[in-house]
Structure formats: structure tokens, C-alpha cells
N, C-alpha and C positions, 0 to 999 in steps of 0.2 A: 210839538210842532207849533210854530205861531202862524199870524196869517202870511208874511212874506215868504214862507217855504211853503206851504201849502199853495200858494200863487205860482212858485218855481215848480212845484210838483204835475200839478194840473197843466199847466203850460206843458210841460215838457210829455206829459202823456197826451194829450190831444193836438196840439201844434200849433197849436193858439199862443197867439201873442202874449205876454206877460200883461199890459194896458189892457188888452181886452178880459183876460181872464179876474185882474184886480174889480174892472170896472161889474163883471156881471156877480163876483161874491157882494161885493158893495150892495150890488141891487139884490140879492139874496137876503141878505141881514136887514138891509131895511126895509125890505117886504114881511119879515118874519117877525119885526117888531112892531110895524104897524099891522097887521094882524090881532098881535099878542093886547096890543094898546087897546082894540077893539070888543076885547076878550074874546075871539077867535083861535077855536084850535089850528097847528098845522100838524101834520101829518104827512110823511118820506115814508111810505110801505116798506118793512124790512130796518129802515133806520130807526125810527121813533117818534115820538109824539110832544113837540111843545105846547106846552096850554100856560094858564095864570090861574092860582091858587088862593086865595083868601084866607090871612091868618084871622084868627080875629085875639084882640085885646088881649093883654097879658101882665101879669107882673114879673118882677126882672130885680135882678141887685147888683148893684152897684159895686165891682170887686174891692174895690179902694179902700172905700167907706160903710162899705156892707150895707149902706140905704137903700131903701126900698124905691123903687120907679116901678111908672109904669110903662108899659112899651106899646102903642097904639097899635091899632090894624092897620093891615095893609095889604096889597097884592106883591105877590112873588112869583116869577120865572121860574115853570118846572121844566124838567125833561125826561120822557120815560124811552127807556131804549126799547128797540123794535128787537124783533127774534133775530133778525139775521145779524143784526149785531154784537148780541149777546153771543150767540154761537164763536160768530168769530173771534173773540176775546177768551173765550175757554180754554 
């Protein structure tokens, strides 16, 4: 499902306009990244948990040429599902 069916979906189960339903996931996700930017968990009870994870430094090879690189740290986007998630996928 991408985001334009999921806009059709919501819409059509609450009765909400398509514009409005687009404009408040807009404002979801960009709430959920500046949070994340902050390093801020969020948390949907039942759905899951996004946070930012810390790699740190590593080595790495180059498939091509088999050389060795290094791969710097960084932060990464987690997501851990919630229980009632999980159940429902079973």
C-alpha cells in the first residue's frame, strides 16, 4: 500500500476529505521526524516504537574490487512493532 491508497483508505473510512486526510499524515510524518531528529522516541501504544539507533564505525568491502573501506558512524531509523501488531500479522 503506498501513501495515495492509504489516503483513499482513511478517507473513505472516516469521511474525511481526501486534502484533509493527505494534509494531516503530512503533518504525522513530519512530526515523527522531527522528533526522531531530536533523538526523541515516539510511541503508538499497541503499534510500535520509533527511536534512532547509533551505529558506530566499521569496516566494509568493496564488492567490485574486494578493497577494504571504512564505513563511518551514523544514526539510523528503528521501528519496533507493538503487541497488537504483531498479533495481528500471525
Amino acid at each position: 500500500m503506498n501513501k495515495r491508497q492509504m489516503i483513499e483508505a482513511i478517507a473513505k473510512d472516516t469521511g474525511l476529505s481526501k486534502r484533509a486526510v493527505g494534509e494531516v499524515l503530512d503533518s504525522l510524518f513530519g512530526n515523527v521526524k522531527k522528533a526522531l531528529k531530536k533523538g526523541d522516541k515516539v510511541m503508538f501504544v499497541g503499534f510500535g516504537t520509533f527511536s534512532v539507533k547509533k551505529r558506530k564505525a566499521r569496516k566494509g568491502r568493496n564488492p567490485r574490487t574486494q578493497q577494504e573501506i571504512r564505513i563511518p558512524a551514523r544514526k539510523v531509523p528503528v521501528f519496533k512493532p507493538g503487541s497488537d501488531l504483531k498479533k495481528a500479522i500471525k
